[in-house]
ZASE-764333 format. One record per residue: residue number from 0; x, y, z of N, C-alpha, C in turn. Coordinates in steps of 0.001 Angstrom, whole numbers, plus 500000, padded with zeros to 6 digits. Each point is the difference from the previous one (the first is absolute). Example, Ala and Ser with C-alpha at 12.3 -4.5 7.8 and 13.67 -1.06 7.14 Angstrom:
2
(0, (513190, 494310, 507800), (499110, 501190, 500000), (500900, 501200, 500000))
(1, (499650, 501050, 499280), (500820, 501190, 500060), (499230, 501090, 500730))
This chain:
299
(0, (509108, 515971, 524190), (500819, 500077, 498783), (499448, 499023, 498965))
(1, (499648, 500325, 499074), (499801, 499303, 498330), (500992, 499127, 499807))
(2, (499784, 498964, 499993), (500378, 498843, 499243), (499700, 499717, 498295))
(3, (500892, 500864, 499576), (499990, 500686, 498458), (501277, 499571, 498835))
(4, (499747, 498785, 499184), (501152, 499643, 498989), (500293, 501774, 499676))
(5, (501459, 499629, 499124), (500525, 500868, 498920), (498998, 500131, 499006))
(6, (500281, 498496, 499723), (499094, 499748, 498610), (498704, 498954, 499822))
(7, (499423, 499801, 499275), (499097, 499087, 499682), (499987, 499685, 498463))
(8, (499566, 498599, 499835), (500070, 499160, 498939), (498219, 500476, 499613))
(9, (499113, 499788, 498863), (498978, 499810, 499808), (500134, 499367, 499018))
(10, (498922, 498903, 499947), (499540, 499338, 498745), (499222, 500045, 499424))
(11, (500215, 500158, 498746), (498492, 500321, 499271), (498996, 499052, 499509))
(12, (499358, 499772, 500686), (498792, 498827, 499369), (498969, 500818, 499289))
(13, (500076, 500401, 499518), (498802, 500684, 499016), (499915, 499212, 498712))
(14, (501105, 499701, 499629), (499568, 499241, 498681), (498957, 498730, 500155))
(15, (500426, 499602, 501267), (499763, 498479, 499658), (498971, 499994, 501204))
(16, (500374, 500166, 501730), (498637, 500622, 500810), (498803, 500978, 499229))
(17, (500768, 500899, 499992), (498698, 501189, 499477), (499384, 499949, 499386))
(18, (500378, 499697, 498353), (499219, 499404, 499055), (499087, 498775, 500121))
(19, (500193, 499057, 500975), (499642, 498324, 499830), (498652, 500373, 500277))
(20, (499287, 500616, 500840), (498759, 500324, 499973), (499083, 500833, 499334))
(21, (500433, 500431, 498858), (499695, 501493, 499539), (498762, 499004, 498380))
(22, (499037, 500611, 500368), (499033, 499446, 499058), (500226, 500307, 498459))
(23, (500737, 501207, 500016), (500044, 499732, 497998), (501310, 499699, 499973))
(24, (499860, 499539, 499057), (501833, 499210, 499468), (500557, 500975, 499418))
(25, (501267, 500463, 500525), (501154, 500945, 500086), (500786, 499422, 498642))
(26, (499901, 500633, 498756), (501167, 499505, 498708), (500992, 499729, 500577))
(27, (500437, 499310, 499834), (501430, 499323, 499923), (500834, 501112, 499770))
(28, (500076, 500663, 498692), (501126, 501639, 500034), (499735, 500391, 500948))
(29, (498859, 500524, 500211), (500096, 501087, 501583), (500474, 499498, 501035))
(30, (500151, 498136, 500493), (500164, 499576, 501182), (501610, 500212, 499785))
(31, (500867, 500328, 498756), (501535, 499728, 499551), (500174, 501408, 500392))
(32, (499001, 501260, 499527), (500439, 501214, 500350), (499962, 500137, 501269))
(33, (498955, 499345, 500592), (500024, 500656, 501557), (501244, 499121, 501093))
(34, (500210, 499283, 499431), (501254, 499106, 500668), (501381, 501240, 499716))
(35, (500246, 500010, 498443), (501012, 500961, 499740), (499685, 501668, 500963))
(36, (499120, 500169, 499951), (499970, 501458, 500415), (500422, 499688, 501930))
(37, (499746, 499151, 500247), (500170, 499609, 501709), (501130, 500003, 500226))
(38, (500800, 498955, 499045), (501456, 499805, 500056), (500620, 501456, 500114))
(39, (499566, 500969, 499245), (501213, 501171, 499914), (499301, 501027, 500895))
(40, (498936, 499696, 500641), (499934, 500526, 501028), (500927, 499457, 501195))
(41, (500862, 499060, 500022), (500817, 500023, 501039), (499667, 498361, 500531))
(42, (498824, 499081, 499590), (499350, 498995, 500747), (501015, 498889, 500031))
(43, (500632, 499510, 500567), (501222, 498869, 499469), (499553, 498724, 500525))
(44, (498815, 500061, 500780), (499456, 498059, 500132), (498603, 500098, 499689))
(45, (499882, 499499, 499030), (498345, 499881, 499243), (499161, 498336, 500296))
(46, (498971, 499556, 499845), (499029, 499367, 499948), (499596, 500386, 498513))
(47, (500608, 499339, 498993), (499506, 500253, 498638), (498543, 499461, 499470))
(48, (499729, 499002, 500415), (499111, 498776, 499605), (499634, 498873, 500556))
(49, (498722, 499382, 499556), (500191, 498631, 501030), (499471, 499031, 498912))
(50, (500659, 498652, 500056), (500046, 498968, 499296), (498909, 498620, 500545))
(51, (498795, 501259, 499759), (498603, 499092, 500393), (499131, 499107, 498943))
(52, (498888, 499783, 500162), (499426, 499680, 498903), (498775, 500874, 499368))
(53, (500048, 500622, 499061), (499119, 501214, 499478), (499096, 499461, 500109))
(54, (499474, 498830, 500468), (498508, 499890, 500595), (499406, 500400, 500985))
(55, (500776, 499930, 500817), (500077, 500810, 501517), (500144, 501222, 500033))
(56, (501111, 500772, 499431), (500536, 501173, 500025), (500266, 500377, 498818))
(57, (498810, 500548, 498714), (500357, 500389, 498847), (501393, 500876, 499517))
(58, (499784, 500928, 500970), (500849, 501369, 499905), (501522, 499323, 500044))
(59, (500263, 498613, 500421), (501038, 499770, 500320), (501030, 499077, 498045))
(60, (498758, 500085, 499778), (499999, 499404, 498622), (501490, 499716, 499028))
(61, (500378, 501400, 499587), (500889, 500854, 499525), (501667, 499311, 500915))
(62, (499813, 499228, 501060), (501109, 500039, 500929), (501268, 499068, 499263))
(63, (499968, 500000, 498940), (500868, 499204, 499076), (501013, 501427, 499355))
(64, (499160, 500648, 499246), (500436, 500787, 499314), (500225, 501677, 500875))
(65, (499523, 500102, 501098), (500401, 500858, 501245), (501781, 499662, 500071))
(66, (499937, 498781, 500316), (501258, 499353, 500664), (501395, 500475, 498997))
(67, (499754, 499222, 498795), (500295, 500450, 499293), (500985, 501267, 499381))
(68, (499116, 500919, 500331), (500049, 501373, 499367), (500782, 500911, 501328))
(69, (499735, 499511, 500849), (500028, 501082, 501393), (501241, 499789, 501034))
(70, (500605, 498866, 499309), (501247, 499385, 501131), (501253, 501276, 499894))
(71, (500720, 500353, 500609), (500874, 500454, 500010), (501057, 500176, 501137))
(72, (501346, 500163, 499840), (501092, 499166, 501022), (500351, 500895, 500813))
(73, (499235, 501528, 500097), (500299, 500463, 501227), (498445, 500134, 501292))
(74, (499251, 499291, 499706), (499103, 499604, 500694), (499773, 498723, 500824))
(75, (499162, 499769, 500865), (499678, 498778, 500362), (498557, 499869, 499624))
(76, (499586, 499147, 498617), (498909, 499731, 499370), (499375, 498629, 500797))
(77, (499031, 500076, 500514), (499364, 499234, 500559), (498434, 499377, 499058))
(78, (499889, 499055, 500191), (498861, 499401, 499270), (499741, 498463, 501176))
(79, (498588, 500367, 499767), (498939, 498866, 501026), (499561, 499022, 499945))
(80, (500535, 499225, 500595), (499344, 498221, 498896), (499411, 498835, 501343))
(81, (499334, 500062, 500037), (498933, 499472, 500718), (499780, 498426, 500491))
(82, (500720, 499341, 499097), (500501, 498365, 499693), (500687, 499368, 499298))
(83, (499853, 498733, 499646), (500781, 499633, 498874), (500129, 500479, 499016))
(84, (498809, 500103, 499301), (499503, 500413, 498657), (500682, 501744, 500106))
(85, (500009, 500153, 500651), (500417, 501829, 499988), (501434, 500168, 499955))
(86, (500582, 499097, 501215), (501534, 499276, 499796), (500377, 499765, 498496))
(87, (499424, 499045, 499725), (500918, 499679, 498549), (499622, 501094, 499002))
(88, (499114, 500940, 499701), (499930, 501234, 499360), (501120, 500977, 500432))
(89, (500091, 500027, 501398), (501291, 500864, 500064), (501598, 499665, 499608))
(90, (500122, 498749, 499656), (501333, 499217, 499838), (499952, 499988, 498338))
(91, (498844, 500416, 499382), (499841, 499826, 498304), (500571, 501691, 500083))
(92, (499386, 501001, 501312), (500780, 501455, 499621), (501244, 499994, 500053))
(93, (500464, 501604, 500381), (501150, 500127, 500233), (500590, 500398, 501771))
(94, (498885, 500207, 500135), (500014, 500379, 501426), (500216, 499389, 501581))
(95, (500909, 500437, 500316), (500180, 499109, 501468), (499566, 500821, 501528))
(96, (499584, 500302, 499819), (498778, 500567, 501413), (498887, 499935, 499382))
(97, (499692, 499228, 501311), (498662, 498981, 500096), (499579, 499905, 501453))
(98, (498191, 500489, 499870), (499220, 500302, 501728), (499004, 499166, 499704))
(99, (500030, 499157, 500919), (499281, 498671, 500194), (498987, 500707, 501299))
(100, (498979, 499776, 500348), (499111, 500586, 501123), (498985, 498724, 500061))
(101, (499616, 500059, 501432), (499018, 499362, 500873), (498975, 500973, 501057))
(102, (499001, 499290, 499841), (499800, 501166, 501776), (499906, 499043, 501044))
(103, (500128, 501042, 500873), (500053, 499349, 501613), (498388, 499081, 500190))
(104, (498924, 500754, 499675), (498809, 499707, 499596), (500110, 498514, 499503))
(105, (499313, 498913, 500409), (499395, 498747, 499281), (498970, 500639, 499227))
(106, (498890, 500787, 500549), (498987, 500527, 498757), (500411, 500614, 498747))
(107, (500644, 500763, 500789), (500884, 501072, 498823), (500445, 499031, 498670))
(108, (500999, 499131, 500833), (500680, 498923, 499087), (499399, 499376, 498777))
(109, (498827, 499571, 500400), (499085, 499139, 499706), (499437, 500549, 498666))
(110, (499333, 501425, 500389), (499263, 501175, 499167), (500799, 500316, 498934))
(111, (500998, 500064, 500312), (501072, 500253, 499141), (500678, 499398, 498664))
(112, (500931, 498445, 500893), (500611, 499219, 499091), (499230, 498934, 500098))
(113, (499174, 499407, 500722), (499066, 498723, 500301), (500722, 498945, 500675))
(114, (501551, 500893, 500493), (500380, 498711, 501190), (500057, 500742, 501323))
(115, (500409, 498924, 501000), (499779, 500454, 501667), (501553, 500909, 499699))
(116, (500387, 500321, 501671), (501079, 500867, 499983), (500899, 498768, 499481))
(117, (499891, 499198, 501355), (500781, 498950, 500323), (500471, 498844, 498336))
(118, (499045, 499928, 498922), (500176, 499291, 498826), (500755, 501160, 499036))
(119, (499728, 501186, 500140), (500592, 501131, 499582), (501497, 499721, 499779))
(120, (500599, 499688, 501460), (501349, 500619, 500541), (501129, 498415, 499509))
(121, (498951, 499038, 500403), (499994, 498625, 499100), (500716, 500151, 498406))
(122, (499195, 500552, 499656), (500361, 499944, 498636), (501023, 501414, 499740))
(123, (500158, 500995, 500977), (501299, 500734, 499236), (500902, 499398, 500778))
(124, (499971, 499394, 501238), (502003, 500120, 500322), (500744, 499432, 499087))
(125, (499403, 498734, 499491), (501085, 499362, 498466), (500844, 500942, 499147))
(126, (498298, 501270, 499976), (500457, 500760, 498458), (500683, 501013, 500350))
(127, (500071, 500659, 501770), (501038, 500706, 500315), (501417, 499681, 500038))
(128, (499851, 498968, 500196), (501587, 499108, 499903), (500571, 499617, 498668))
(129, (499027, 500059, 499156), (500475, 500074, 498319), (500173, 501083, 499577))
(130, (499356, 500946, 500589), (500459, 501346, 499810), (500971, 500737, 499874))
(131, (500686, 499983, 501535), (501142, 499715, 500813), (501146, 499376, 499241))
(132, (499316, 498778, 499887), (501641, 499712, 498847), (500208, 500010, 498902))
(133, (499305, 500788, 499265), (499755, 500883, 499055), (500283, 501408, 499644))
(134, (500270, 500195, 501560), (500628, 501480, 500516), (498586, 501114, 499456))
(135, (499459, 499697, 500472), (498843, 501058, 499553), (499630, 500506, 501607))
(136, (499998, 501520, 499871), (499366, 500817, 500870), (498435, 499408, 500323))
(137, (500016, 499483, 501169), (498220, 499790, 500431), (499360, 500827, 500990))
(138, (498916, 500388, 499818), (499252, 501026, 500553), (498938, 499051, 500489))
(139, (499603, 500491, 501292), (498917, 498985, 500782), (498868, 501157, 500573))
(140, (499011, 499850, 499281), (498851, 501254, 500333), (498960, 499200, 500912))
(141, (499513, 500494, 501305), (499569, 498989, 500987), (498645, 501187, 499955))
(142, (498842, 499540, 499425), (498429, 500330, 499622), (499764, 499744, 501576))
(143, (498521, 501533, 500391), (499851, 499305, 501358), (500820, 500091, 501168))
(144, (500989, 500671, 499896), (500476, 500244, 501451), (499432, 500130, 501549))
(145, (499135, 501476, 499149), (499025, 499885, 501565), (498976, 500347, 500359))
(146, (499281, 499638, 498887), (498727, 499734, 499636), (499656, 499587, 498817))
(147, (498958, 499139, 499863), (499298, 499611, 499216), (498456, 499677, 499565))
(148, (499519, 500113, 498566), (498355, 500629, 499737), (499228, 498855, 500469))
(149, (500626, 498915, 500594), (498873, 498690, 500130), (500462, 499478, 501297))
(150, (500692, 500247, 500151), (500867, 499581, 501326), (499918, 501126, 501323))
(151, (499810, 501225, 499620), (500470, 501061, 501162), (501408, 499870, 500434))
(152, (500112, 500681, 501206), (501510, 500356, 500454), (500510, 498580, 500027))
(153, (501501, 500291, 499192), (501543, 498530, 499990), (500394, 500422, 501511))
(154, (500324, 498656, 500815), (501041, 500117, 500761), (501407, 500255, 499649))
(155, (500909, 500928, 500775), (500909, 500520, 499934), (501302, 498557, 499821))
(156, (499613, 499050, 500713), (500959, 498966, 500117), (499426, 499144, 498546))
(157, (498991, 499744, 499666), (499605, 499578, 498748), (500832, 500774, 498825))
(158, (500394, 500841, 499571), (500304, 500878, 499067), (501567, 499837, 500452))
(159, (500317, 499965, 500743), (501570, 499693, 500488), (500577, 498940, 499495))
(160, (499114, 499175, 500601), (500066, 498200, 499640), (499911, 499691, 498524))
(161, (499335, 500490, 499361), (500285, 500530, 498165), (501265, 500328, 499551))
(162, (500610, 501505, 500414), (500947, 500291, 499662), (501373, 499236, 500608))
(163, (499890, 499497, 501081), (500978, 498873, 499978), (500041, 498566, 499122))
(164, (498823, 499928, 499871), (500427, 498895, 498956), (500131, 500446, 499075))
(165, (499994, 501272, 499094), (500694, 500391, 498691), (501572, 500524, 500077))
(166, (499787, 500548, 501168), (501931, 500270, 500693), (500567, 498567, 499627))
(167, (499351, 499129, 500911), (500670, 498486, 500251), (500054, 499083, 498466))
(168, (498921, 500648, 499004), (500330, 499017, 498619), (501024, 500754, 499271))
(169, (500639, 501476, 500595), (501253, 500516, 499100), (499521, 500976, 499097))
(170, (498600, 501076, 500266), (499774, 500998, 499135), (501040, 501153, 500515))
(171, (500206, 500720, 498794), (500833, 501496, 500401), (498783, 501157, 500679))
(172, (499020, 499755, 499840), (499423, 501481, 500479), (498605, 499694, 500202))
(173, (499182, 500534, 501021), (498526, 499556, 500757), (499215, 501698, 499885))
(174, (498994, 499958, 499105), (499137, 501131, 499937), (498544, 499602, 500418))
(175, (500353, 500758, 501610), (498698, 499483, 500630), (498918, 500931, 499811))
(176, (498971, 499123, 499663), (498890, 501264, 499380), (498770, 499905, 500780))
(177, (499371, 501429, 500554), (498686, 500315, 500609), (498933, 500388, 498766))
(178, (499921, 498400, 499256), (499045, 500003, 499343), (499184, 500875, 499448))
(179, (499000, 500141, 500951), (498938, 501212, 499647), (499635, 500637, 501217))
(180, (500833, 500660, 500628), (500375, 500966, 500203), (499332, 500217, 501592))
(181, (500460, 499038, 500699), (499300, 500040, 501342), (500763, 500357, 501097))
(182, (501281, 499943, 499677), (500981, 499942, 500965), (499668, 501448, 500798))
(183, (500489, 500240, 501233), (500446, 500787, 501023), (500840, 500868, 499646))
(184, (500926, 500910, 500211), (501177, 500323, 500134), (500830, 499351, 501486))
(185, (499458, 499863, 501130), (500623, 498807, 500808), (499898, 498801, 499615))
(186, (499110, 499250, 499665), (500353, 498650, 499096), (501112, 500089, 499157))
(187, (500012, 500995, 499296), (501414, 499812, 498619), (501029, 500100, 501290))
(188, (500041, 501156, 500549), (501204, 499489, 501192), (500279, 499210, 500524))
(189, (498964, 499422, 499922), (500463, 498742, 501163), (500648, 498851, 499086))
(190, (499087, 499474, 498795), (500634, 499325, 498940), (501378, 500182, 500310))
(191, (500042, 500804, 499444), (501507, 500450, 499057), (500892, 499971, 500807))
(192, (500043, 500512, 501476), (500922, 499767, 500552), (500685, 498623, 500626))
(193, (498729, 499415, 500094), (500449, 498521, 500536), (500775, 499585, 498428))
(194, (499527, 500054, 498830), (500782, 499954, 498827), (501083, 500632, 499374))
(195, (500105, 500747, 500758), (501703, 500615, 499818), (500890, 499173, 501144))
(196, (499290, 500120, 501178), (500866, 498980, 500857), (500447, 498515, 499961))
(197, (498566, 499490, 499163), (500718, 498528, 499708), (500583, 499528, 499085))
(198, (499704, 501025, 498603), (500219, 499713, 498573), (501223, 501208, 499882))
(199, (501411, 499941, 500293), (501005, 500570, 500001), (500723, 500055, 498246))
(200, (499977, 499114, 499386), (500699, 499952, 498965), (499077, 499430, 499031))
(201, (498819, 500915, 499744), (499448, 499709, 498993), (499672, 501598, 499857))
(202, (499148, 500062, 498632), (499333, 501601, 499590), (498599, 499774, 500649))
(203, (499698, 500716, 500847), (498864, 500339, 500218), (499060, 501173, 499373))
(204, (498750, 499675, 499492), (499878, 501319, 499522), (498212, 499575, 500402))
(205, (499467, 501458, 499947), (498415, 500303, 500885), (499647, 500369, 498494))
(206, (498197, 499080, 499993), (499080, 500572, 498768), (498468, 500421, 500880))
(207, (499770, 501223, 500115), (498975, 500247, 500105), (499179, 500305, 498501))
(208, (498450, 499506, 500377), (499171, 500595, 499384), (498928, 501038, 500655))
(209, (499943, 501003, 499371), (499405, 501194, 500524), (497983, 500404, 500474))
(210, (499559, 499078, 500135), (498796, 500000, 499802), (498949, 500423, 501069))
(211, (500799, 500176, 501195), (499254, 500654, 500964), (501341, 501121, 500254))
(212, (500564, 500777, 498985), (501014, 501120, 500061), (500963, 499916, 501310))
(213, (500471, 499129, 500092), (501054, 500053, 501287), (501084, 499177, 499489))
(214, (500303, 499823, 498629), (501338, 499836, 499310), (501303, 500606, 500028))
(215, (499916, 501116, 500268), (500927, 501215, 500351), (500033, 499760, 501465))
(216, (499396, 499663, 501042), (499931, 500112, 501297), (500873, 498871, 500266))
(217, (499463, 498865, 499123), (500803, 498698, 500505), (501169, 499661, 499528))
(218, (500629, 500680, 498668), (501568, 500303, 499567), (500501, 500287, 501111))
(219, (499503, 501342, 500593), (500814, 500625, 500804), (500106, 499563, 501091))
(220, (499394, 499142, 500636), (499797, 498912, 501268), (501067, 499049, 499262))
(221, (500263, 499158, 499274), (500765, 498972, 499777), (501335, 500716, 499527))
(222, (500189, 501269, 499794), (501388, 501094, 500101), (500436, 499524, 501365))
(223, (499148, 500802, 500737), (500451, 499679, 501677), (500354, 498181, 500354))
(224, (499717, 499100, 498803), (499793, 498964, 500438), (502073, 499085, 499425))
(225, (500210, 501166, 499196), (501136, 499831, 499536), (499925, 499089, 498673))
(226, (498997, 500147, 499046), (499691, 499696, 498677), (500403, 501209, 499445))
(227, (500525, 499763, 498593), (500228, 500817, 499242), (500487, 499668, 498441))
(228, (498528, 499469, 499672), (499735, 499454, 499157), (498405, 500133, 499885))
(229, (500125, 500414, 498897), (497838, 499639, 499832), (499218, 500387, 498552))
(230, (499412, 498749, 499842), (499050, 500095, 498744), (499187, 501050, 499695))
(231, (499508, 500901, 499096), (499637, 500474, 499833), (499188, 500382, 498704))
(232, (499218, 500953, 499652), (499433, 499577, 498274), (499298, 501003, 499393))
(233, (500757, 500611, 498992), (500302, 501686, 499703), (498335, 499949, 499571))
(234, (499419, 501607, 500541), (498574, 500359, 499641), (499474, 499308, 501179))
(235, (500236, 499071, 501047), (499245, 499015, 500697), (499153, 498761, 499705))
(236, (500387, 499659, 498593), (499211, 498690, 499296), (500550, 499247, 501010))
(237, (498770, 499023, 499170), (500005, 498608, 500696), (498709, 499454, 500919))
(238, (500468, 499010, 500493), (498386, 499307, 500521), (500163, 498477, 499516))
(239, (499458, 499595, 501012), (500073, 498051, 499616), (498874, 499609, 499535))
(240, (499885, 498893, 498766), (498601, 499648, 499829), (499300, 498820, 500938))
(241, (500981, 499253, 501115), (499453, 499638, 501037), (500045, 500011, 501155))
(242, (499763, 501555, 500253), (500199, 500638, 501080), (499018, 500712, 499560))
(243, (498617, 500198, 500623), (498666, 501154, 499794), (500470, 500785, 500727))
(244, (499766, 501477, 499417), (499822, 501024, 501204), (501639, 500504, 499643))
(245, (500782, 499321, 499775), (501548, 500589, 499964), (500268, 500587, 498999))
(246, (500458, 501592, 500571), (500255, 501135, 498539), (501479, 500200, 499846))
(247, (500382, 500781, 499167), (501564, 500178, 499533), (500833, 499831, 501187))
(248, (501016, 499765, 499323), (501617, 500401, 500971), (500317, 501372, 500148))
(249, (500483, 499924, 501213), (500612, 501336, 500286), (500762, 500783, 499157))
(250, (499413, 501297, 499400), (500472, 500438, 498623), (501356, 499922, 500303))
(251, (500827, 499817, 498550), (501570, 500699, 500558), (500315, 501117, 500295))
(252, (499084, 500911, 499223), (500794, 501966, 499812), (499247, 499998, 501514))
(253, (499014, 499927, 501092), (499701, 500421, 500941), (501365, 499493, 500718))
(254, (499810, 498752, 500180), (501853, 499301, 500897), (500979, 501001, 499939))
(255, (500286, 499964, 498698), (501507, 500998, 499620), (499969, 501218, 500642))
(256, (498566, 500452, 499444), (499865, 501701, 500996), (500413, 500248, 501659))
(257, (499329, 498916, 500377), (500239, 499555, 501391), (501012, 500061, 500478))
(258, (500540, 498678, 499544), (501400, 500064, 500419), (501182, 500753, 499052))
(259, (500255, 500507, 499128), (500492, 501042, 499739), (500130, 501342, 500738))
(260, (498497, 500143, 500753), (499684, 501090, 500724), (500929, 500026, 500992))
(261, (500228, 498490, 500274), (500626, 499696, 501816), (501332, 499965, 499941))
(262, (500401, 500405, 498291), (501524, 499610, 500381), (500815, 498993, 499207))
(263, (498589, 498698, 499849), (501054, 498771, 499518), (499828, 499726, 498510))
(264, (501055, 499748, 499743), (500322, 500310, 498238), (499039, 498638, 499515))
(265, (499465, 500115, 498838), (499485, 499140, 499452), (500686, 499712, 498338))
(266, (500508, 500967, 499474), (500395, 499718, 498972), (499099, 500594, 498865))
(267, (498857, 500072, 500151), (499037, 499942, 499147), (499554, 501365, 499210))
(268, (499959, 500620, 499265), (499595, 501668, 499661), (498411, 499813, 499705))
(269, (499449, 500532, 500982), (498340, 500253, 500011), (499797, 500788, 498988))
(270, (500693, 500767, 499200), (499131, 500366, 498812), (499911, 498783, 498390))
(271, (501026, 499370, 500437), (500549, 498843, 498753), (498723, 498960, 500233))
(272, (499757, 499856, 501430), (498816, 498800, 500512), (498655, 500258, 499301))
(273, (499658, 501606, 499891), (498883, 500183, 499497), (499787, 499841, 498573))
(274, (501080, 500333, 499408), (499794, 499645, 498158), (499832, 498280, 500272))
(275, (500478, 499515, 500700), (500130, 498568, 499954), (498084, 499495, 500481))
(276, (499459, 501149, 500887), (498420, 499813, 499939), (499422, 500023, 498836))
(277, (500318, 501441, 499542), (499448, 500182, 499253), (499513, 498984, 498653))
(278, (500814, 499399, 499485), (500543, 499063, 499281), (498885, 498679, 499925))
(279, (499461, 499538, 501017), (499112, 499343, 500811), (498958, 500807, 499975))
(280, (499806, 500692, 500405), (498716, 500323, 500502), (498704, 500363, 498735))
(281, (499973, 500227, 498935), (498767, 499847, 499189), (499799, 498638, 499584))
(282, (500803, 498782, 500913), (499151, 499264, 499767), (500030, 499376, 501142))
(283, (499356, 500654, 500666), (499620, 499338, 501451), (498595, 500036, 500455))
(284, (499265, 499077, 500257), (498624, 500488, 500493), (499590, 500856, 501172))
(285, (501048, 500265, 500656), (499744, 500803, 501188), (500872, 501335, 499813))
(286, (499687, 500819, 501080), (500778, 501315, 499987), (501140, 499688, 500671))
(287, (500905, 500558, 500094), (501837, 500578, 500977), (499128, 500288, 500808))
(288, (500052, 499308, 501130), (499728, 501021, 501690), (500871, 500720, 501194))
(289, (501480, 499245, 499078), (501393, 500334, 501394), (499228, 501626, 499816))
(290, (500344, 500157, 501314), (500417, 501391, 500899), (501040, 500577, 498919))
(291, (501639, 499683, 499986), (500400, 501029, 499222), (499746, 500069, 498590))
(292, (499294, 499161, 498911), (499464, 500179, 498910), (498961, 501195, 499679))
(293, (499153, 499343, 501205), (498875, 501177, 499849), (500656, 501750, 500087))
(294, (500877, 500218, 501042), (500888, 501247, 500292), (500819, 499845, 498126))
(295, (500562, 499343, 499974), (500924, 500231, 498857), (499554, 500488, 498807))
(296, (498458, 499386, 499602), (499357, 500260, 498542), (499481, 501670, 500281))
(297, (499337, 500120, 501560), (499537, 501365, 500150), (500798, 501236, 499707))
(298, (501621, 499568, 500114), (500876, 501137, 499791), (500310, 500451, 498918))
C-alpha cells in the first residue's frame, strides 16, 4: 500500500534558485511578471529573491526592488539573506520570511560563503533568535545533504547533526537539499524518514536538483518517506554557482503532473504555470527541458 498525502505544499524557488545561476540578467519587470504570473497560478510559498551581494550573484541585484513590488498577504514571500549584511537589508524591507542556508559540506561551505560549517552556524544562531523575536518566519536550507562536488558522499548522521542544530536554534522549517543531484531514491528515503521521525513539529520539506534525472524518483521516495512538502522551480531553472556540474531544480509543471496524476491535490493549474514560463523564458540562456513543457508546447 502507498503511503500517499491528500495534499502537497510546493515551493517555488524559481525566482530566486532558478534564476541565481542564469548567465544573462533577467529585467527586473520580467522577474515582477514572472513572480505575478506564478502567484495566480495557484503558488502560495515563493523564494522571491536573495539578499546577496551583486558581486557574487549579479542576477540577485534587483533584490531590493523585487521585494518591494512582489510582497503580498496571501502568500508566504520568502527572501534569502546569507548574513548580517543580508539580515539588515531584509529588516530595511517589508518582509518577514527569511532562509538562511549552510551546507553540511565544510568545502561546500567554504566555496560558497568563505566560512567553515561550524563558523557558519556561529554566526546565525544569534540572528535566528533575533529573528524569532521579531516573529519572522525562518527558513533553514541545509546545502549538501548527501552529497557534495568536493567532498563526495555526506554522512547520513552528519546532515542530521545540522538539522538539529537549526531545530535546536528555533527555525520554523528545514529544506534539505540534494545539491546537485546525486542522491538515490533509497538515500532520500532513508533521510527523510529518520527526519520525519525525529523532527515532529517542524515543516519539513525535500529540494531536489535534477541533474542526473532522478528528481521525480526521489519526490516520490520521500512521499513514501512521509514529506509533503518540496521545492521546486517552474521550467526546471536553476543550478548553483558553487556547485560544478549541478543543473536545475526539479521542474514544477513535471511534479504537479505527477502527483496530480496520483491523486494528490496540489493546488496549482498547469496551464496558468506555463504562461508564468513563458514570461521568463526569452530571456533565458538555455532551453525549457521539463518533460511536460516539451509535451505542452507540441500540442
Amino acid at each position: 500500500m502507498l503511503n500517499l498525502p491528500k495534499k502537497v505544499t510546493i515551493i517555488e524557488v524559481g525566482p530566486r534558485d532558478g534564476l541565481q545561476n542564469e548567465k544573462l540578467f533577467v529585467p527586473t519587470e520580467i522577474k515582477k511578471q514572472f513572480i505575478s504570473k506564478l502567484k495566480k497560478a495557484g503558488l502560495k510559498e515563493m523564494e522571491l529573491t536573495s539578499f546577496v551581494s551583486p558581486k557574487w550573484v549579479p542576477q540577485m541585484a534587483d533584490a531590493a526592488e523585487i521585494t518591494a513590488d512582489c510582497l503580498d498577504a496571501d502568500s508566504l514571500n520568502i527572501v534569502l539573506a546569507p548574513n548580517r549584511n543580508g539580515i539588515n537589508r531584509v529588516y530595511a524591507a517589508n518582509c518577514h520570511a527569511v532562509a538562511v542556508f549552510v551546507g553540511v559540506s565544510n568545502s561546500f561551505n567554504l566555496k560558497n560563503i568563505n566560512k567553515s560549517t561550524q563558523d557558519s552556524m556561529a554566526e546565525l544562531k544569534p540572528i535566528i533568535h533575533e529573528l524569532k523575536e521579531k516573529n519572522y518566519f525562518v527558513r533553514a536550507c541545509i546545502s549538501t545533504a548527501f552529497y557534495c562536488p568536493y567532498e563526495g558522499k555526506i554522512a547520513e548522521t552528519e546532515t542530521l547533526r545540522l538539522c538539529r542544530e537549526f531545530v535546536e536554534a528555533g527555525v520554523d522549517e528545514l529544506s534539505v537539499a540534494d545539491t546537485i543531484g546525486m542522491a538515490a531514491p533509497n538515500e532520500a528515503y532513508s533521510l527523510f524518514s529518520t527526519l520525519t521521525e525525529q523532527f515532529t513539529d517542524i515543516l519539513l520539506t525535500a529540494h531536489f536538483h535534477d541533474t542526473r534525472k532522478l528528481g521525480l524518483a526521489n519526490i516520490f521516495a520521500s512521499l513514501q518517506a512521509g514529506i509533503s512538502r518540496f521545492d521546486t522551480s517552474a521550467g526546471g531553472l536553476g543550478g548553483c554557482p558553487f556547485a560544478p556540474g549541478a543543473s536545475g531544480n526539479t521542474a514544477t509543471e513535471d511534479v504537479v503532473y505527477m502527483l496530480e496524476r496520483m491523486g494528490i491535490d496540489t493546488g496549482i493549474d498547469l496551464d496558468k504555470l506555463m504562461e508564468a514560463i513563458e514570461v521568463v523564458r526569452p530571456h533565458l540562456s538555455r532551453e525549457i527541458d521539463s518533460g511536460y513543457y516539451r509535451l505542452h508546447t507540441k500540442s
